[in-house]
C-alpha positions in Angstrom: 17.2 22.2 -25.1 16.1 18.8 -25.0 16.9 16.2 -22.7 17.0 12.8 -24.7 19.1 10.3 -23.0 20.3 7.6 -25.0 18.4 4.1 -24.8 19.4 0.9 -25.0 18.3 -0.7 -28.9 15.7 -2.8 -26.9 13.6 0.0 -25.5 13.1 1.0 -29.0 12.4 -2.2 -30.4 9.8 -3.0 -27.3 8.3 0.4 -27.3 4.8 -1.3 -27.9 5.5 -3.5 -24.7 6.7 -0.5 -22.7 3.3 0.8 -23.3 1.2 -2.5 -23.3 2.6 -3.2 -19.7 1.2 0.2 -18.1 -1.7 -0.2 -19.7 -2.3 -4.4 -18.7 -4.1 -3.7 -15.6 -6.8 -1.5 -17.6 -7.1 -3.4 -21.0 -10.0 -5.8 -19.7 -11.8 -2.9 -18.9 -11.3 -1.1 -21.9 -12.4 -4.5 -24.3 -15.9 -4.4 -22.0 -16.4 -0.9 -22.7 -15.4 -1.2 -26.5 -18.5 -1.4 -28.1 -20.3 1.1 -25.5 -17.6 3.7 -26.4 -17.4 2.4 -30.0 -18.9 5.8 -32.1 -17.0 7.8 -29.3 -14.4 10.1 -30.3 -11.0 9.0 -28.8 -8.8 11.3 -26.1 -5.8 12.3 -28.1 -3.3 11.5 -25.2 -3.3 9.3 -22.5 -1.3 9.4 -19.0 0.1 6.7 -16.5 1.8 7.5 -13.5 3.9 5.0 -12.2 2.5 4.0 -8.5 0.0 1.9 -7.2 -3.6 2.9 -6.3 -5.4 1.9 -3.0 -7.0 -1.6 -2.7 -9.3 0.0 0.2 -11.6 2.3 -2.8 -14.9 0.8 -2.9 -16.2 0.3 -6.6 -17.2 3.1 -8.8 -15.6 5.7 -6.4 -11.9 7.5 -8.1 -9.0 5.6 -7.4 -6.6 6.8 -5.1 -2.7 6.9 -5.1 -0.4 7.2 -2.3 3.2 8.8 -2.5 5.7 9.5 -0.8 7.1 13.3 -0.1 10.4 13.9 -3.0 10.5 10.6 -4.4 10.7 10.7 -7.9 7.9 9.4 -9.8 6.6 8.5 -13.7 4.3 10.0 -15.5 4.2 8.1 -19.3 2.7 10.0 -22.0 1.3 7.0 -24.4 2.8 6.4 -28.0 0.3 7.4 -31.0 1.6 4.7 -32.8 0.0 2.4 -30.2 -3.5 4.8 -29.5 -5.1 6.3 -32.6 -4.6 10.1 -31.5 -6.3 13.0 -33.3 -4.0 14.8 -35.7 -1.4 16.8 -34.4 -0.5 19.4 -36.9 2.5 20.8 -34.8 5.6 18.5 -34.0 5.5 19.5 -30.4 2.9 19.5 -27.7 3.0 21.6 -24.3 2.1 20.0 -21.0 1.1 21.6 -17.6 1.5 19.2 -14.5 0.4 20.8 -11.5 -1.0 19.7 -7.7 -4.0 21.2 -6.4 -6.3 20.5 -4.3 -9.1 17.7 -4.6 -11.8 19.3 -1.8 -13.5 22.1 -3.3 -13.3 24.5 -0.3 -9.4 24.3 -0.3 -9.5 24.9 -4.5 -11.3 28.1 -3.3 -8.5 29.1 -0.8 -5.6 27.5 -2.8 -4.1 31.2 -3.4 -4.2 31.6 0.8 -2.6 28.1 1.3 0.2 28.1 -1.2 1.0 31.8 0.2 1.5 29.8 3.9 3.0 26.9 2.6 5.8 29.4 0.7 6.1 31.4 4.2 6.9 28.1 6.6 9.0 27.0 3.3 11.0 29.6 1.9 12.8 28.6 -0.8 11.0 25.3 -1.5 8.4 24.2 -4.0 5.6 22.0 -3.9 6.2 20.9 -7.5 9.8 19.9 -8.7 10.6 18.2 -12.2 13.3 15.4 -12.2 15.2 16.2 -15.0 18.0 13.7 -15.2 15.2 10.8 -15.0 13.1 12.5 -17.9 13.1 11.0 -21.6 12.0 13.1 -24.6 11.1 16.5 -22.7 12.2 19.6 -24.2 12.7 23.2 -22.1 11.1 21.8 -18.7 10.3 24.9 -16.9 9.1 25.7 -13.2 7.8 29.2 -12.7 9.5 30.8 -9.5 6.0 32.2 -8.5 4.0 28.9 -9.2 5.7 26.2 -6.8 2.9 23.8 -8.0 3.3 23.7 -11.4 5.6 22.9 -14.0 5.4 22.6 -18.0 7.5 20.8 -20.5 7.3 20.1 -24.5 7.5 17.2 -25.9 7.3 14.9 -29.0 3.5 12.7 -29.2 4.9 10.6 -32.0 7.3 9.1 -29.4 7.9 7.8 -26.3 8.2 10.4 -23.3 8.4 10.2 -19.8 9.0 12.8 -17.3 10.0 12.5 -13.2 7.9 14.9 -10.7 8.4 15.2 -7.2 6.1 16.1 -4.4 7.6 17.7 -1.9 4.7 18.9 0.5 2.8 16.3 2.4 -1.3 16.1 3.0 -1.2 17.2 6.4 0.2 20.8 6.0 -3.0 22.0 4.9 -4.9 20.5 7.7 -5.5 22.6 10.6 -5.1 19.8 13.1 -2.1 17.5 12.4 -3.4 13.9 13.0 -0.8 12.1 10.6 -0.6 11.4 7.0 -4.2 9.6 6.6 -5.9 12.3 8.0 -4.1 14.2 5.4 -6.3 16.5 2.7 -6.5 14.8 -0.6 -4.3 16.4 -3.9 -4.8 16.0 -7.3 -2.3 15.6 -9.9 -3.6 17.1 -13.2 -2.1 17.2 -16.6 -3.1 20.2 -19.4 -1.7 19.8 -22.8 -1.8 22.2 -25.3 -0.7 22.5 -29.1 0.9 25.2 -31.5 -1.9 28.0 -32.8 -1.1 28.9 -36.3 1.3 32.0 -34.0 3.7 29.2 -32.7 2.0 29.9 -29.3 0.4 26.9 -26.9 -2.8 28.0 -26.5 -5.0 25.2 -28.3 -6.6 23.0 -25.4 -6.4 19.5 -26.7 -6.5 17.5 -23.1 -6.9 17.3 -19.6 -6.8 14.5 -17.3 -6.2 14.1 -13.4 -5.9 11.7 -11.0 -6.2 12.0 -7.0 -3.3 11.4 -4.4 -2.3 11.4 -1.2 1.3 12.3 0.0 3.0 11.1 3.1 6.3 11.4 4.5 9.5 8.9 3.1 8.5 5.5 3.4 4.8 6.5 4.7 3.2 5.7 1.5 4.6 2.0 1.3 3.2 1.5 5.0 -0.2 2.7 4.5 -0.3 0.9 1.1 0.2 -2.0 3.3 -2.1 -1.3 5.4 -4.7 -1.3 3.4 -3.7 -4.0 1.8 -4.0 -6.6 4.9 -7.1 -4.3 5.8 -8.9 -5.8 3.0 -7.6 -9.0 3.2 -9.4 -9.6 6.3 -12.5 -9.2 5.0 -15.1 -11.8 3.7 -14.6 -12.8 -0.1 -18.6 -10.9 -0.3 -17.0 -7.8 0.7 -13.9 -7.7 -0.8 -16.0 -7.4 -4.3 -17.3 -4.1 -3.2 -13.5 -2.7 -3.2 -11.3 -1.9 -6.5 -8.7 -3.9 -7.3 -4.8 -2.4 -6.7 -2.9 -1.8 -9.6 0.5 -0.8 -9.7 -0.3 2.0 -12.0 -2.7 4.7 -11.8 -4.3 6.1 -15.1 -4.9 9.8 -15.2 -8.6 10.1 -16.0 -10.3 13.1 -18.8 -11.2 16.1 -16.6 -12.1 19.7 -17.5 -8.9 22.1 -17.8 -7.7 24.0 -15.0 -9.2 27.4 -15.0 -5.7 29.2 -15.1 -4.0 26.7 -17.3 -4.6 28.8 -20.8 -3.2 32.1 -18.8 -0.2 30.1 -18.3 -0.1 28.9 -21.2 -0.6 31.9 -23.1 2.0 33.6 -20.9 5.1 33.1 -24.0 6.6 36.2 -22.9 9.9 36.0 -21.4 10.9 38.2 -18.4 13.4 40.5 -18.3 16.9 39.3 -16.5 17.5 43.2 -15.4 15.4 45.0 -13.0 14.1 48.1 -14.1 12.7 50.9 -12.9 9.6 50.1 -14.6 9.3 46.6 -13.7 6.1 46.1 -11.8 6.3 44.4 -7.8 5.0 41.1 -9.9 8.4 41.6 -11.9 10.7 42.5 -9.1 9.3 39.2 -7.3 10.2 37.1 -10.2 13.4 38.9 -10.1 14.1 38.0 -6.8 13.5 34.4 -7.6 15.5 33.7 -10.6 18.4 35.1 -8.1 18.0 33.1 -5.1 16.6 35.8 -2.6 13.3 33.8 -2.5 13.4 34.1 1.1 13.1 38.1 1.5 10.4 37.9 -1.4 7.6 38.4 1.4 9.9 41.2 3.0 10.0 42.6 -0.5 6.1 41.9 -1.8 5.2 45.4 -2.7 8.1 46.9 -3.8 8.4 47.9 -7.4 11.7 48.1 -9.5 12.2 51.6 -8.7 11.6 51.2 -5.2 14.5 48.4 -4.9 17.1 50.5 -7.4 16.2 53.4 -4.8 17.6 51.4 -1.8 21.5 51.8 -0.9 24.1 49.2 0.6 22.9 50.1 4.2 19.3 49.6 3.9 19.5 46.1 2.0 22.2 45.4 4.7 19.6 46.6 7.7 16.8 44.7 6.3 18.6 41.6 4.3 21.5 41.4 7.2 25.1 41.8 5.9 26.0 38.4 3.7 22.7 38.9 1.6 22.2 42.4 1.9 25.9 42.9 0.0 24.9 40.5 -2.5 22.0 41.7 -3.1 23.2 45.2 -3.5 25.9 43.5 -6.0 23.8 41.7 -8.0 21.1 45.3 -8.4 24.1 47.1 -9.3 25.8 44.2 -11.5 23.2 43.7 -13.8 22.2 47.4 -14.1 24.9 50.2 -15.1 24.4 53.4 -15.5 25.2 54.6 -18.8 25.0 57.9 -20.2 25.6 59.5 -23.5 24.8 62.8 -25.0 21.9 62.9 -27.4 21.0 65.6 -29.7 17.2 66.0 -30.7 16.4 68.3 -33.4 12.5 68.5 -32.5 10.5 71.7 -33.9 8.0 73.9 -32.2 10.2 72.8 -28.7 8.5 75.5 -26.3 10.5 76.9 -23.3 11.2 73.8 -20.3 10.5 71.2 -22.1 14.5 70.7 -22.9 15.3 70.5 -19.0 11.9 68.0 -19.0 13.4 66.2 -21.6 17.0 65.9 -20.6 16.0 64.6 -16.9 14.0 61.9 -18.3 16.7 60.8 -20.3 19.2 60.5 -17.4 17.5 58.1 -15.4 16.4 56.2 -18.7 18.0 53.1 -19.8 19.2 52.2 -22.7 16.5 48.9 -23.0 14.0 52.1 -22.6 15.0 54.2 -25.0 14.6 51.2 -27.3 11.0 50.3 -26.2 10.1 53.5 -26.1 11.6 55.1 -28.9 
């Protein structure tokens, strides 16, 4: 499905100033650099996320961006028609947005820290898309087991924007809370990939990042502020040692993150039944896609069978009654039983193996048979 609002006639006609304006505060840069860069090849996409950097970033050190927890914010994927992009055989591109970590000892324990966050914050992800507020994004898509990542298509020839929220802040992952400038760093980083000759988004063609800090409502705007009169206060000399704030940030080329082909690559689509045969990394996804995220820890081990084997009293005992009926309900609701009579004509058939046979075939669904048969 995609999710194409319609525009008013001027934002087409002033598509090359909807661009030009998020690009103003970086053009003079750019013109210096021109004939540095000028047998370079050029990065097929380019990214601008709406919201200022710090005035208080001394020269040649990354910008950094301060936002605030579940507001909604840009991200603009540049028109080709303005940037000379490398070909793009396929009409579609796939991008990965995710947030991890910009300190390379909390990259190494990300799996440990998500895991905690998830626990304190059932239910919740780090990473939501705003869908309403996106322009030319086609199937957004948030993985119930990745709660700092989402992916989208889209459409390079034109203009596209899409809407993320951040809804954990940089002092969770801190093990002393001293406020929100104390706060661990985050990076926001943006994989795009394009169509194999499969149909599948696999090809790397770009990756670019930028780093972030995130306070609670409002904090952002103060510290922002802050800084702001901070550097005012200083002597004209050492005001040229600090960057400049621009109300935009632009996402600058970075290596790809090292799980962002798996996801990428991971086109198959999950099963909406449980199974017996559905691995405890099914039965988890399972349990997102139908709300009982917050007994997915209770539940971290257990396979398909294991859950099918459970009756209305134990997933009442362990679930408590509302949730424990519904899930019971929604196990046996989206698997019946069915059973037929099947006759196999199969030759050299030694003694026990019919019994074997029949058995298996009983507690076999019908999605099985077909797989399997």
């Amino acid at each position: 499905m995609l999710f194409c609002h319609s525009q008013p006639e001027s934002y087409h006609q002033h598509s090359a100033s909807y661009l030009r304006e998020a690009l103003a505060p970086f053009l003079k840069n750019e013109q210096v650099q021109h004939t540095m860069e000028n047998g370079a090849k050029r990065t097929p996409f380019q990214y601008i996320l709406c919201a200022a950097t710090s005035p208080a970033v001394k020269q040649q050190e990354e910008t950094l961006t301060y936002l605030n927890q579940g507001q909604s914010y840009e991200i603009r994927m540049l028109n080709r028609k303005l940037v000379e992009y490398t070909d793009i055989s396929s009409k579609y591109v796939k991008s990965i947005v995710r947030v991890v970590f910009h300190d390379r000892r909390l990259q190494y324990m990300e799996h440990q820290q998500l895991e905690g966050w998830r626990w304190n914050r059932p239910g919740d992800r780090i990473l939501d898309i705003d869908i309403p507020l996106s322009v030319g994004i086609a199937e957004p898509h948030a993985h119930p087991l990745h709660l700092n990542t989402i992916e989208f298509l889209w459409d390079p020839v034109k203009n596209a924007s899409v809407f993320i929220q951040v809804n954990c802040i940089s002092t969770e992952f801190t093990p002393r809370k001293h406020g929100g400038e104390k706060g661990v760093p985050f990076r926001i980083q943006v994989d795009t990939f394009t169509q194999n000759e499969h149909g599948e988004y696999i090809e790397h063609a770009h990756s670019s990042s930028c780093q972030v800090k995130v306070f609670k409502p409002k904090g952002a705007d103060r510290k922002l502020k802050t800084d702001k009169e901070k550097i005012d206060k200083k002597a004209l000399q050492d005001r040229e040692k600090y960057q400049l704030s621009h109300d935009t940030t632009m996402l600058t080329e970075c290596s790809p993150w090292p799980d962002a082909l798996s996801l990428s690559s991971s086109s198959s689509t999950p099963s909406p039944h449980l199974l017996p045969s559905s691995s405890p990394q099914d039965t988890q996804q399972w349990l997102h896609r139908h709300r009982f995220t917050p007994f997915s820890r209770l539940f971290s081990c257990f396979s398909g069978a294991d859950l099918l084997r459970m009756s209305r009293d134990d997933l009442i005992q362990i679930c408590g009654p509302a949730d424990g009926i519904r899930l019971f309900n929604t196990i046996k609701g989206r698997n019946y039983k069915m059973q037929c009579d099947i006759d196999l004509v199969v030759p050299h058939l030694v003694s026990g193996t019919v019994h074997q046979l029949h058995v298996a075939l009983r507690h076999m669904q019908t999605q099985e048979l077909r797989h399997r048969y």
